[in-house]
DSSP file (Angstrom, degrees, kcal/mol; ACC not computed):
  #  RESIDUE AA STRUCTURE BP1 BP2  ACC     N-H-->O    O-->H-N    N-H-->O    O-->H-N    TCO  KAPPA ALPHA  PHI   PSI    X-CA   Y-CA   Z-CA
    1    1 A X     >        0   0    0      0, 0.0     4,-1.7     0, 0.0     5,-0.1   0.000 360.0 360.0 360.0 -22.6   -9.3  100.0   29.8
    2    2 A X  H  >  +     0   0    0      2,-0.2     4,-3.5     1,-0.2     5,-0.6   0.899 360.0  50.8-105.6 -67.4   -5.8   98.0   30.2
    3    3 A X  H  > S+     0   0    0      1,-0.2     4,-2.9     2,-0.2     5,-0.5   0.840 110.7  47.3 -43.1 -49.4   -4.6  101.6   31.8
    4    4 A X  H >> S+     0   0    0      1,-0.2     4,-2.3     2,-0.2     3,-1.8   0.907 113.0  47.9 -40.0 -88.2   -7.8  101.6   34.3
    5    5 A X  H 3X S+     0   0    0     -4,-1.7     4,-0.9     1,-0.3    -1,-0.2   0.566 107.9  53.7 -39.5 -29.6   -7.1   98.1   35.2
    6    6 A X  H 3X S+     0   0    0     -4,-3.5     4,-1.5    -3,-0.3    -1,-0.3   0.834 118.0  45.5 -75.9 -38.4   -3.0   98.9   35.9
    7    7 A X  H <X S+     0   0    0     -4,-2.9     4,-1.0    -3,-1.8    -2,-0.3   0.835 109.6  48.1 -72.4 -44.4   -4.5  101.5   38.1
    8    8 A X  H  X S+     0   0    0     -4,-2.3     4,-0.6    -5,-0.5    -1,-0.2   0.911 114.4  45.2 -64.5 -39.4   -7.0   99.6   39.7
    9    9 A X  H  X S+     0   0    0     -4,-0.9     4,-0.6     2,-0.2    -2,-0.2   0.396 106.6  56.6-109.4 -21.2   -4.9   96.9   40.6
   10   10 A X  H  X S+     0   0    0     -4,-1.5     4,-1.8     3,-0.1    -1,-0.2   0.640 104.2  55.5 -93.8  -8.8   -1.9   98.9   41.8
   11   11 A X  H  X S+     0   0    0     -4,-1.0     4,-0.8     2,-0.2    -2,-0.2   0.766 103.9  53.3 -58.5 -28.3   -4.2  100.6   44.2
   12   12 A X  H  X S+     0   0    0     -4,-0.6     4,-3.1     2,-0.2    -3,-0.2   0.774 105.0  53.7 -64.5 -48.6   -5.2   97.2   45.7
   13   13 A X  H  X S+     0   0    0     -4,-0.6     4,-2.2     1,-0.2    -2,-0.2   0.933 115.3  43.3 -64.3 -31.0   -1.3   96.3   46.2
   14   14 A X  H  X S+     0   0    0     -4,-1.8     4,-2.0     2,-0.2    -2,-0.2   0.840 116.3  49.5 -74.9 -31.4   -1.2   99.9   48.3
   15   15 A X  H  X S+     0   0    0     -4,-0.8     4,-3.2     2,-0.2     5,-0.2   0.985 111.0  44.6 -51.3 -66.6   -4.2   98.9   49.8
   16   16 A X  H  X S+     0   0    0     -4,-3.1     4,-2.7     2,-0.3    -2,-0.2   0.906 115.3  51.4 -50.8 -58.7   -3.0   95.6   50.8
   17   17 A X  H  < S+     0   0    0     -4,-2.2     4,-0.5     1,-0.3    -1,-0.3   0.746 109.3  44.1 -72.4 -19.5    0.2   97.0   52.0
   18   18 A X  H >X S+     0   0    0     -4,-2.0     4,-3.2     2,-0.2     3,-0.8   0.899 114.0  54.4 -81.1 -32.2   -1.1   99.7   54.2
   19   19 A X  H 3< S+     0   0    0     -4,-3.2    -2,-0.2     1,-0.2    -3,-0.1   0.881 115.9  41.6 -47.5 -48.6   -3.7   96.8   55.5
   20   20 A X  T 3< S+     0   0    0     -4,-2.7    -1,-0.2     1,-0.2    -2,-0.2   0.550 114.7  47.0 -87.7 -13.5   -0.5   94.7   56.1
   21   21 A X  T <>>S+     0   0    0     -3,-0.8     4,-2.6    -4,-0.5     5,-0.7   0.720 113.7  48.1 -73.0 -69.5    1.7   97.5   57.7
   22   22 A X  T  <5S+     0   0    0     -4,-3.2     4,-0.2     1,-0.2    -2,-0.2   0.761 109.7  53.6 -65.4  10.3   -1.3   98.8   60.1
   23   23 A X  T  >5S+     0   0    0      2,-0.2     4,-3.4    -5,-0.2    -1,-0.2   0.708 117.3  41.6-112.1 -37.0   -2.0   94.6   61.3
   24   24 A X  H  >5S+     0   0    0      1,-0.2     4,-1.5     2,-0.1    -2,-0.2   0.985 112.9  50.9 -75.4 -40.2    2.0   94.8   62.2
   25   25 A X  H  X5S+     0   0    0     -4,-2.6     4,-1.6     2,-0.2     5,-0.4   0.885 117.0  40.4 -36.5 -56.7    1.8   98.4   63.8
   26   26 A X  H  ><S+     0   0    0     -5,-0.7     4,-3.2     2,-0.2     5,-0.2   0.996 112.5  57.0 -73.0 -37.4   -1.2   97.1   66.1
   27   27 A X  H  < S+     0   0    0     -4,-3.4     4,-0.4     1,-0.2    -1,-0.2   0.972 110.2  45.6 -65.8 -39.5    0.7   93.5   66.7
   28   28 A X  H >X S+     0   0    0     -4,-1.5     3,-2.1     2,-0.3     4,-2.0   0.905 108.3  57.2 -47.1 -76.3    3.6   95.4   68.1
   29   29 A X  H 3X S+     0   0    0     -4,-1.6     4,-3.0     1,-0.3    -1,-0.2   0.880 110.4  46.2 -14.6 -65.2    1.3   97.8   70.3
   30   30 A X  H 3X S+     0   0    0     -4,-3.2     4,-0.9    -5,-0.4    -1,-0.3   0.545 107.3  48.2 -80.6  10.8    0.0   95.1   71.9
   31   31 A X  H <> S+     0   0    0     -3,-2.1     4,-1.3    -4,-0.4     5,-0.3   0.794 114.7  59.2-105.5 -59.6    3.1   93.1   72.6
   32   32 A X  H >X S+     0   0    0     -4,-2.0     3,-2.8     2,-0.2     4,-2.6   0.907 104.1  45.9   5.9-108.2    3.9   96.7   73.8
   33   33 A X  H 3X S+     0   0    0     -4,-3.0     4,-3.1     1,-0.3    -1,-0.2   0.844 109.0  59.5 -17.3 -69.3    1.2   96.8   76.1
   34   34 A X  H 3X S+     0   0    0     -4,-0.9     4,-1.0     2,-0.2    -1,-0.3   0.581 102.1  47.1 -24.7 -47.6    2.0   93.6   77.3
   35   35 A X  H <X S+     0   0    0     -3,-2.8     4,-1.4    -4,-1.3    -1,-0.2   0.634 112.2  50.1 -69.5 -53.0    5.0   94.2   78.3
   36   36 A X  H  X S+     0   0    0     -4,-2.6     4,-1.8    -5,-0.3    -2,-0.2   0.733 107.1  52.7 -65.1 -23.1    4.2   97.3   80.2
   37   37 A X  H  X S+     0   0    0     -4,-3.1     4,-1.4    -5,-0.5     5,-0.2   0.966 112.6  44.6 -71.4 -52.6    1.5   96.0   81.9
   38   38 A X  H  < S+     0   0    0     -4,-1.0    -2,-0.2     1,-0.2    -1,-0.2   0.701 113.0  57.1 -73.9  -3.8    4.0   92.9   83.2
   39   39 A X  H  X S+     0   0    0     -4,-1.4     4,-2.4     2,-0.1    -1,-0.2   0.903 109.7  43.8 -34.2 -66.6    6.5   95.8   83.9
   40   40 A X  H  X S+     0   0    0     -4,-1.8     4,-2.8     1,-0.2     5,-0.3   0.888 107.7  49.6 -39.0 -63.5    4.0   97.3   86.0
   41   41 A X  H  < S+     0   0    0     -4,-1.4    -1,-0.2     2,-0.3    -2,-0.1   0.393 117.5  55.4 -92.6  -4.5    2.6   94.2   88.1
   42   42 A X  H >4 S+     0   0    0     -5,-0.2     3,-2.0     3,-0.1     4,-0.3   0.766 112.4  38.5 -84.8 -93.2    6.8   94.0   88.4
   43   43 A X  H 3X S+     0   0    0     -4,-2.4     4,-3.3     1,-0.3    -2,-0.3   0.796 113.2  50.1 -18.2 -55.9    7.1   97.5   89.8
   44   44 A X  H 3X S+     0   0    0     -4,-2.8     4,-1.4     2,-0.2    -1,-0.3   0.903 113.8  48.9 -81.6 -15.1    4.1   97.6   92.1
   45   45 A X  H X4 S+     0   0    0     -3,-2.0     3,-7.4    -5,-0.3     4,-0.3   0.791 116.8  46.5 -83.3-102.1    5.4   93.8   93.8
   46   46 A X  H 3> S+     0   0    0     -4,-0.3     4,-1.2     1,-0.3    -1,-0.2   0.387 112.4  43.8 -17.6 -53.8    8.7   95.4   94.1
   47   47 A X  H 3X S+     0   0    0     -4,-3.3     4,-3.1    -5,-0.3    -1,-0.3   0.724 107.4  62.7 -61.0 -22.6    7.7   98.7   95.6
   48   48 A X  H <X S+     0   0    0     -3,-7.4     4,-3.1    -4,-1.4    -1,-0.2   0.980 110.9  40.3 -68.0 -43.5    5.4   96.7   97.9
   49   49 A X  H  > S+     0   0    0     -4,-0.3     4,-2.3     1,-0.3    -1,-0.3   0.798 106.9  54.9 -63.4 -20.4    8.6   95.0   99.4
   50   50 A X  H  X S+     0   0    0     -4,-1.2     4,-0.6    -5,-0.3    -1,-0.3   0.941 102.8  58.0-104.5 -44.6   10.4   97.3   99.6
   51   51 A X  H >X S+     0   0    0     -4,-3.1     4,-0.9     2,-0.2     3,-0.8   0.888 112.3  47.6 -14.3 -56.6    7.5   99.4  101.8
   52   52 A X  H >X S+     0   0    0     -4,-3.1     4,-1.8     1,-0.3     3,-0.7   0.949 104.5  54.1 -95.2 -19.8    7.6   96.7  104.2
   53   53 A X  H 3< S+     0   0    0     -4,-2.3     4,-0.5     2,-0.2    -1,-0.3   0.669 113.2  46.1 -33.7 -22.7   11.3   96.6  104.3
   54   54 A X  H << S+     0   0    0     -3,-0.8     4,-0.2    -4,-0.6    -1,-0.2   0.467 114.3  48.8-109.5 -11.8   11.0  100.5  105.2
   55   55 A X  H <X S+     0   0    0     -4,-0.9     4,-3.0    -3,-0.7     3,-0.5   0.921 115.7  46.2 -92.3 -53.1    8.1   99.7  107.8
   56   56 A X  H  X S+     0   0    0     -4,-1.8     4,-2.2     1,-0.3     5,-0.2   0.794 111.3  44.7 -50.0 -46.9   10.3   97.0  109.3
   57   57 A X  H  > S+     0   0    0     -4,-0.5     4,-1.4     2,-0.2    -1,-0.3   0.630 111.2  54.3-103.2  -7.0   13.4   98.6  109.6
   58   58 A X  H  > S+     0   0    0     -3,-0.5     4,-1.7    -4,-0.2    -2,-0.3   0.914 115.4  47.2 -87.0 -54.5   11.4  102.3  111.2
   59   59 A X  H >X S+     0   0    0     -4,-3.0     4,-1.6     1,-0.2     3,-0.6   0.937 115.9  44.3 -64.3 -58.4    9.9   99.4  114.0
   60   60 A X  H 3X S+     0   0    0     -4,-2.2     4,-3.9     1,-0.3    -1,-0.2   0.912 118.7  38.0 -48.0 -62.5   13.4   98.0  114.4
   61   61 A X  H 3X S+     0   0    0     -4,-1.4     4,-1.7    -5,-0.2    -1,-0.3   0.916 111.8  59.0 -59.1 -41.2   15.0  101.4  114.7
   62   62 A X  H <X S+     0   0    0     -4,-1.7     4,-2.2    -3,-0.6    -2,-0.2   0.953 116.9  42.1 -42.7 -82.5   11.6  102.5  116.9
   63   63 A X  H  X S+     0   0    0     -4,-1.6     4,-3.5     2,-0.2     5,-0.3   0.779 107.9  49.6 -20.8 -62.3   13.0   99.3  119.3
   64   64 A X  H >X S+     0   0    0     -4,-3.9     3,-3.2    -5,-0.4     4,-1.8   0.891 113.2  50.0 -75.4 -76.0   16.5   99.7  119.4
   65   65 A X  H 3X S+     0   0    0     -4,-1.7     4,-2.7     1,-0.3    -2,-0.2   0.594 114.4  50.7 -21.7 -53.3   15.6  103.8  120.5
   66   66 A X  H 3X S+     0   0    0     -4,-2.2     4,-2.9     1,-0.3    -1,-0.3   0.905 114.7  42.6 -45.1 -57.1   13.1  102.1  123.3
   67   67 A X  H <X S+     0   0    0     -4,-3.5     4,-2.4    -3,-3.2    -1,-0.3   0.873 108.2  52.5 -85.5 -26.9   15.6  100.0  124.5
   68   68 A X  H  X S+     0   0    0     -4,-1.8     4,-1.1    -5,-0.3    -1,-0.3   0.833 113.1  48.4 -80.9 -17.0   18.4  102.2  124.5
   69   69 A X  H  X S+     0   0    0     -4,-2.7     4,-1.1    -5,-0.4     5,-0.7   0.957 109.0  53.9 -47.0 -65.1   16.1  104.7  126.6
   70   70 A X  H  X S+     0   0    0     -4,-2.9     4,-2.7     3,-0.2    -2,-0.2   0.909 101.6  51.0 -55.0 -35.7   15.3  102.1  128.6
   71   71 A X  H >< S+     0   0    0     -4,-2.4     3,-2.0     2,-0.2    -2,-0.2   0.888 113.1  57.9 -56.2 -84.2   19.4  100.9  129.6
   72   72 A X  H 3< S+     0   0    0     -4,-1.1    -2,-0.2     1,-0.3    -1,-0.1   0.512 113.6  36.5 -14.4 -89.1   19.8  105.1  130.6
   73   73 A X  H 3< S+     0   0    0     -4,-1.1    -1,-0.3     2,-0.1    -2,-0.2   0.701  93.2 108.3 -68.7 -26.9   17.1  104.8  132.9
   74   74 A X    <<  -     0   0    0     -4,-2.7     4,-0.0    -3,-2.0     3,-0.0   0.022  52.1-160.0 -31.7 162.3   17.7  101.6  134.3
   75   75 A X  S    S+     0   0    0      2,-0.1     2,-0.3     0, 0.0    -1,-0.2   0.282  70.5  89.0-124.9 -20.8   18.9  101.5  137.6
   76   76 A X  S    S-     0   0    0     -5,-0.1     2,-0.3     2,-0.0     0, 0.0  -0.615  85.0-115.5 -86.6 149.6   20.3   97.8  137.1
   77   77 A X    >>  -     0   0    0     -2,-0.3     3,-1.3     1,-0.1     4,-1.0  -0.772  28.6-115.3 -86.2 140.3   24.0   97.6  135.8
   78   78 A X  H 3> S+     0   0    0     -2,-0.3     4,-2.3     1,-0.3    -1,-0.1   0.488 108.7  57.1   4.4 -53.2   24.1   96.0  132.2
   79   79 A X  H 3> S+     0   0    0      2,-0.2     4,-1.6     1,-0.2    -1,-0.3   0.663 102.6  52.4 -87.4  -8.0   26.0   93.0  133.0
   80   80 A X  H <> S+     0   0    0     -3,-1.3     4,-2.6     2,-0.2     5,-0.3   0.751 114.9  48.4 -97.1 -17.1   23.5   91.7  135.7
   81   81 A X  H  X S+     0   0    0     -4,-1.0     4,-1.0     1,-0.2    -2,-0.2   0.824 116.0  45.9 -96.2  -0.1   20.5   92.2  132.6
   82   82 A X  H  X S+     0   0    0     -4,-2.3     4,-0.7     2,-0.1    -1,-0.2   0.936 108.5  46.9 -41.7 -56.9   22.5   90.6  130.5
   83   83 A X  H  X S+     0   0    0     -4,-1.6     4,-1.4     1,-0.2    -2,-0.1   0.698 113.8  53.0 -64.1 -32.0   23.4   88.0  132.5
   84   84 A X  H  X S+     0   0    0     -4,-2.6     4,-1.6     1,-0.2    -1,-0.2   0.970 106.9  53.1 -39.5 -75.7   19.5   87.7  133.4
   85   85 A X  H  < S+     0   0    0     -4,-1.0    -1,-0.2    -5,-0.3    -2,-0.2   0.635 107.6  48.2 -47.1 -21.8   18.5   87.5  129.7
   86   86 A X  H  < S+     0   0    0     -4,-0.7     2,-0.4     1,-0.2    -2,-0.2   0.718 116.1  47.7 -82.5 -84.0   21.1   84.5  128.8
   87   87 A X  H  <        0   0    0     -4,-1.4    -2,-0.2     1,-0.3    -1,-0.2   0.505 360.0 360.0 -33.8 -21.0   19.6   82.6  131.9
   88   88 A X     <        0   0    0     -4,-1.6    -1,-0.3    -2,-0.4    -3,-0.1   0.563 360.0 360.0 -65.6 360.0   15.6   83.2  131.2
C-alpha cells in the first residue's frame, strides 16, 4: 500500500511539473506573439513611409524631367526666367 501511495504521489509531482512547464511554454508563446504582432504594426508603418517617400521622390524626379524639357524648348534665355521668377 505504502509502495502504491510512493507511486501515486510521485506521479502527481510529474503531473504538476508538466502542468507547470506547459503554463510557462504557453506564457512565453504569447509574449512571443506579442511581440511579433508589435513587430508587424512596426514594419507595415515603416514600409508605409517609406512608399510615400518613393511616391514623392518619382513626382519630384517626374518635375524636375518636366521642367528640364521645358528650359530645351523654351525660346526665353534662362536668366530673363529666372529673373522673372525672383520678381513674381
Amino acid at each position: 500500500m505504502d509502495r502504491l501511495e510512493r507511486i501515486l504521489s510521485g506521479r502527481e509531482a510529474e503531473i504538476q511539473r508538466l502542468k507547470t512547464e506547459l503554463a510557462l511554454k504557453t506564457l512565453y508563446i504569447e509574449e512571443l506573439q506579442t511581440t511579433l504582432e508589435s513587430q508587424a504594426r512596426e514594419l507595415e508603418a515603416f514600409d508605409a513611409r517609406l512608399q510615400r517617400m518613393e511616391q514623392a521622390a518619382r513626382r519630384a524626379q517626374s518635375q524636375q524631367a518636366d521642367t528640364s524639357r521645358e528650359l530645351r524648348r523654351s525660346p526665353v534665355p534662362l536668366f530673363i526666367r529666372i529673373r522673372k521668377a525672383i520678381s513674381d
